[in-house]
FIKOLZA-1660 file (N, C-alpha, C; in steps of 0.1 Angstrom, whole numbers, plus 5000, padded with zeros to 4 digits):
% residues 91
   i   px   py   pz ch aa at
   1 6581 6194 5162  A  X  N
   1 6594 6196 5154  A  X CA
   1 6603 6184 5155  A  X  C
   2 6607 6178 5169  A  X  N
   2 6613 6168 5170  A  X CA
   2 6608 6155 5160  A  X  C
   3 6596 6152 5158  A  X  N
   3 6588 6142 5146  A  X CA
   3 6592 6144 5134  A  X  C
   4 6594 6155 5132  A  X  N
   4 6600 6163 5117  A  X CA
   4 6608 6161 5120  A  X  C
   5 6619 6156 5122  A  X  N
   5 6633 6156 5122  A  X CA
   5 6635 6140 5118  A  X  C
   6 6625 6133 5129  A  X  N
   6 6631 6117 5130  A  X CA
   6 6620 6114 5109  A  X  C
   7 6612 6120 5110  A  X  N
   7 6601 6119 5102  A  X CA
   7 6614 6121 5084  A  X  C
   8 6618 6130 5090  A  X  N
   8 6626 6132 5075  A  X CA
   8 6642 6125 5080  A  X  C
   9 6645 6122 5084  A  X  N
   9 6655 6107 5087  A  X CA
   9 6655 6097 5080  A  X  C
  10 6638 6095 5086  A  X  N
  10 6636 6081 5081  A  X CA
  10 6635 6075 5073  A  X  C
  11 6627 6091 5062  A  X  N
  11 6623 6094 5047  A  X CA
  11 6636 6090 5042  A  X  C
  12 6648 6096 5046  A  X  N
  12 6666 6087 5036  A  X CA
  12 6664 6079 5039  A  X  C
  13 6665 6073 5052  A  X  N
  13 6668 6059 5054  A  X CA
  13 6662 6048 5045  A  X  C
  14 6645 6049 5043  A  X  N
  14 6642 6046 5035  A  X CA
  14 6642 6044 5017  A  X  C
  15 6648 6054 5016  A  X  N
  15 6651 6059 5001  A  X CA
  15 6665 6050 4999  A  X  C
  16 6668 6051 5009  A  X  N
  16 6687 6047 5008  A  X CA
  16 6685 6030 5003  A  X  C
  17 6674 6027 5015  A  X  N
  17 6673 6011 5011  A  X CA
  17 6667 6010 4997  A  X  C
  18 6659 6013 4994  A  X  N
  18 6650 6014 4982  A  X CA
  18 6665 6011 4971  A  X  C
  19 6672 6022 4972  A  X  N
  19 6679 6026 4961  A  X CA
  19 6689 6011 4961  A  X  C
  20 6693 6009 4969  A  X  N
  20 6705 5996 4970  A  X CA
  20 6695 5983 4968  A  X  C
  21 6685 5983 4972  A  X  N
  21 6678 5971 4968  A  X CA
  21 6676 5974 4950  A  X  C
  22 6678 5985 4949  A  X  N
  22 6678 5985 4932  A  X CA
  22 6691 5982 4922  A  X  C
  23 6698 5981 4934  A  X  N
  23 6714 5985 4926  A  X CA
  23 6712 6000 4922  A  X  C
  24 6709 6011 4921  A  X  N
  24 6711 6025 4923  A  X CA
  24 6719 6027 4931  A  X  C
  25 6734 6025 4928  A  X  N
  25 6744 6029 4940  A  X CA
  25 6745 6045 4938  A  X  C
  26 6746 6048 4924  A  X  N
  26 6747 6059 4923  A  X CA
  26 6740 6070 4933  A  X  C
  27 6725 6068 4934  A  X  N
  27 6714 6076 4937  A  X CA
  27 6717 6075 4955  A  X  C
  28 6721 6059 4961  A  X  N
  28 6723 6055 4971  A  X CA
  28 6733 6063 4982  A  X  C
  29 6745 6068 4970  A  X  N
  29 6754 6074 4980  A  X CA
  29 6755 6088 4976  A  X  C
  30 6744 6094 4973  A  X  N
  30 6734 6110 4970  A  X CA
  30 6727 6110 4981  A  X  C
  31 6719 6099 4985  A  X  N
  31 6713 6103 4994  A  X CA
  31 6716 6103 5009  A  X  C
  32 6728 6091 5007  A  X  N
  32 6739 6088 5021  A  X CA
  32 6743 6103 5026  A  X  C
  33 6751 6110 5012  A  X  N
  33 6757 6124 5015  A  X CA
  33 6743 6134 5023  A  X  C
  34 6731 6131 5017  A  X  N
  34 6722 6141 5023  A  X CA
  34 6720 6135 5036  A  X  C
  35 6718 6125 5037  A  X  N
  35 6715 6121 5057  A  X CA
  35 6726 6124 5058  A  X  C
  36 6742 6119 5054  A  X  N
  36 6757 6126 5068  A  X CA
  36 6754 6144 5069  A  X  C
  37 6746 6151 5056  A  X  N
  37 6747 6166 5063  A  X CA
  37 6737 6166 5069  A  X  C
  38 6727 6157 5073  A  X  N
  38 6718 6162 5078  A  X CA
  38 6716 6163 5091  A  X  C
  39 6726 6149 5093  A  X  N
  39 6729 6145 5110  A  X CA
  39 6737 6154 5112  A  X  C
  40 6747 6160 5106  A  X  N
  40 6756 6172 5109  A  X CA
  40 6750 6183 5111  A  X  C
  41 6736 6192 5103  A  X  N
  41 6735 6204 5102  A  X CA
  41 6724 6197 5120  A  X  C
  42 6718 6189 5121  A  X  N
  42 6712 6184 5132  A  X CA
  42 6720 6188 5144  A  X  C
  43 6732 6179 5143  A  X  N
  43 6737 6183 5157  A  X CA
  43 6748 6195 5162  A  X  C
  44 6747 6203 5146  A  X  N
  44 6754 6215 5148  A  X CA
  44 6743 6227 5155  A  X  C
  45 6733 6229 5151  A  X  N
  45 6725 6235 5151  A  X CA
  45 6712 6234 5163  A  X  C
  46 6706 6220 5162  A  X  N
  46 6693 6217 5168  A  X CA
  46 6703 6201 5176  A  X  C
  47 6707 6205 5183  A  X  N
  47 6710 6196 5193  A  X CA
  47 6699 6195 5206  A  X  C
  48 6692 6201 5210  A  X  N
  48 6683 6198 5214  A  X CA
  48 6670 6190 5214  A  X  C
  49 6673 6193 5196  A  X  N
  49 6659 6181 5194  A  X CA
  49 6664 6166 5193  A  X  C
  50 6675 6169 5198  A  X  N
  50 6681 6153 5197  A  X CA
  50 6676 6142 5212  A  X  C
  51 6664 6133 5207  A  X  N
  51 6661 6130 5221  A  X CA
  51 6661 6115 5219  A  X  C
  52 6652 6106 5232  A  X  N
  52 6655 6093 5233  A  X CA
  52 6648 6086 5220  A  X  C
  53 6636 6092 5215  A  X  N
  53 6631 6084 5202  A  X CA
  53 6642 6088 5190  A  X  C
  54 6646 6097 5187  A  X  N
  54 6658 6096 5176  A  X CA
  54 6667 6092 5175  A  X  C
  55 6673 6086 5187  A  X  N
  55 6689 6081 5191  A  X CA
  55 6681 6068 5187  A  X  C
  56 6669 6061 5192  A  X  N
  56 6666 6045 5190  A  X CA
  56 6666 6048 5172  A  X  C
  57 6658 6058 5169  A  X  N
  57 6658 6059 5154  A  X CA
  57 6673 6056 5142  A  X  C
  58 6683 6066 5150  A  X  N
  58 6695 6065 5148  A  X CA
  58 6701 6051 5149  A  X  C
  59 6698 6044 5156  A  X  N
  59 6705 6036 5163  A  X CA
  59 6702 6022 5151  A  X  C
  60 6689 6021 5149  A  X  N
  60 6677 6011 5137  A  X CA
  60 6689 6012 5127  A  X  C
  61 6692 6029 5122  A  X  N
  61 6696 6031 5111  A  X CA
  61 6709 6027 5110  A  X  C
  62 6715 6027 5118  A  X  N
  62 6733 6018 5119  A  X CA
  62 6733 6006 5115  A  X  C
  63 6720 5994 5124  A  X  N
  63 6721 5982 5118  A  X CA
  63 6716 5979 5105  A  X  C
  64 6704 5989 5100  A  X  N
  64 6702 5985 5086  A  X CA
  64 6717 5987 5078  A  X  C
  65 6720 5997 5083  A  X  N
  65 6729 6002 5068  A  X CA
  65 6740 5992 5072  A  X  C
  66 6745 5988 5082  A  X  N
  66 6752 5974 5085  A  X CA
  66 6749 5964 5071  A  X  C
  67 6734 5962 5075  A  X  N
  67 6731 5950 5064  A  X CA
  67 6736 5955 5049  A  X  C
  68 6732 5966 5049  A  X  N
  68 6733 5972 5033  A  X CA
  68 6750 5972 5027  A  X  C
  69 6753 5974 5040  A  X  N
  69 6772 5973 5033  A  X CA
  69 6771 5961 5028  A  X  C
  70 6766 5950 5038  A  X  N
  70 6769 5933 5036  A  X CA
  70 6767 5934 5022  A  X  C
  71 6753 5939 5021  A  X  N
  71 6748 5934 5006  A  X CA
  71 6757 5940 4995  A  X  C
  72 6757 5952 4996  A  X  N
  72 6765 5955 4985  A  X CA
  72 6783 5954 4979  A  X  C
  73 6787 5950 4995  A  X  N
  73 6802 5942 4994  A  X CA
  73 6799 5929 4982  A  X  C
  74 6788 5920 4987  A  X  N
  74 6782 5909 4984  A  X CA
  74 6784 5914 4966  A  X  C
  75 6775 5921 4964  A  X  N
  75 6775 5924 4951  A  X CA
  75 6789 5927 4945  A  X  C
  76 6796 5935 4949  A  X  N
  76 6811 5941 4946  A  X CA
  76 6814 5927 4942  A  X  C
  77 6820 5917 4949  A  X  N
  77 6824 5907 4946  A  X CA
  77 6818 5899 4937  A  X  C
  78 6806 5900 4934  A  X  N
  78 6798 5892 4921  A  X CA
  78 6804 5900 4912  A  X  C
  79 6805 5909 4910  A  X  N
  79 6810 5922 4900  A  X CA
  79 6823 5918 4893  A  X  C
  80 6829 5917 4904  A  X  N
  80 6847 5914 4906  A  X CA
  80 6847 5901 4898  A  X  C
  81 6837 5894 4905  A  X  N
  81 6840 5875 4899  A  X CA
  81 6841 5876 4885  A  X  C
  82 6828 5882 4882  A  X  N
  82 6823 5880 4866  A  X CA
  82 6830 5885 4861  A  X  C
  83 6839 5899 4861  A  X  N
  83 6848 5907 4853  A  X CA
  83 6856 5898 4853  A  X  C
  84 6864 5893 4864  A  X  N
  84 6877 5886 4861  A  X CA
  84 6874 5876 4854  A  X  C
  85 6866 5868 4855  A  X  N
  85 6864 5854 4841  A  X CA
  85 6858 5859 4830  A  X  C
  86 6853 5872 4825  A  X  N
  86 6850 5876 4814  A  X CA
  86 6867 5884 4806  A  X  C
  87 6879 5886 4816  A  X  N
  87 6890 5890 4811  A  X CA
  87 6896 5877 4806  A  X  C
  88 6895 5870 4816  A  X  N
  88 6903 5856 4815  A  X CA
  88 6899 5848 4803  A  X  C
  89 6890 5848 4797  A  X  N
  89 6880 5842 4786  A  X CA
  89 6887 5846 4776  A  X  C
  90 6889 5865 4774  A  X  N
  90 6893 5866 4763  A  X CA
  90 6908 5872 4760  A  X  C
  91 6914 5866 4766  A  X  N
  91 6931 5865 4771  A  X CA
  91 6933 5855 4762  A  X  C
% end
């Protein structure tokens, strides 16, 4: 059971990247919302199966999504640039 747990974790985790490497923010912060209830109904409920390989699992999953903010701030600001010299253009 504890495999099933880190097993379907990882399954978001990986979907989450998938999605942001697509620009799918939309889909991205769908699936975000399903891992924060997941880790919630986790450690409301099955706190027990919370052990040393899920916390490293957990732990993986902090610095990726670290990276993922980077990237997608990164993008924000490409976003930002282009809009503001496509207003400025036609001002």
């Amino acid at each position: 059971m504890k495999n099933d747990f880190s097993s379907q974790f990882n399954a978001l985790n990986k979907e989450i990247v998938l999605s942001i490497n697509a620009k799918n923010y939309a889909r991205a912060t769908l699936l975000d919302q399903a891992r924060r209830q997941f880790l919630h109904d986790l450690s409301s409920s099955h706190i027990d199966m919370i052990d040393a390989e899920f916390l490293s699992i957990l732990e993986e999953s902090v610095h990726e999504t670290s990276k993922l903010i980077d990237i997608v701030e990164h993008d924000m600001k490409q976003i930002s640039q282009r809009t503001g010299r496509a207003v400025r253009a036609h001002q």
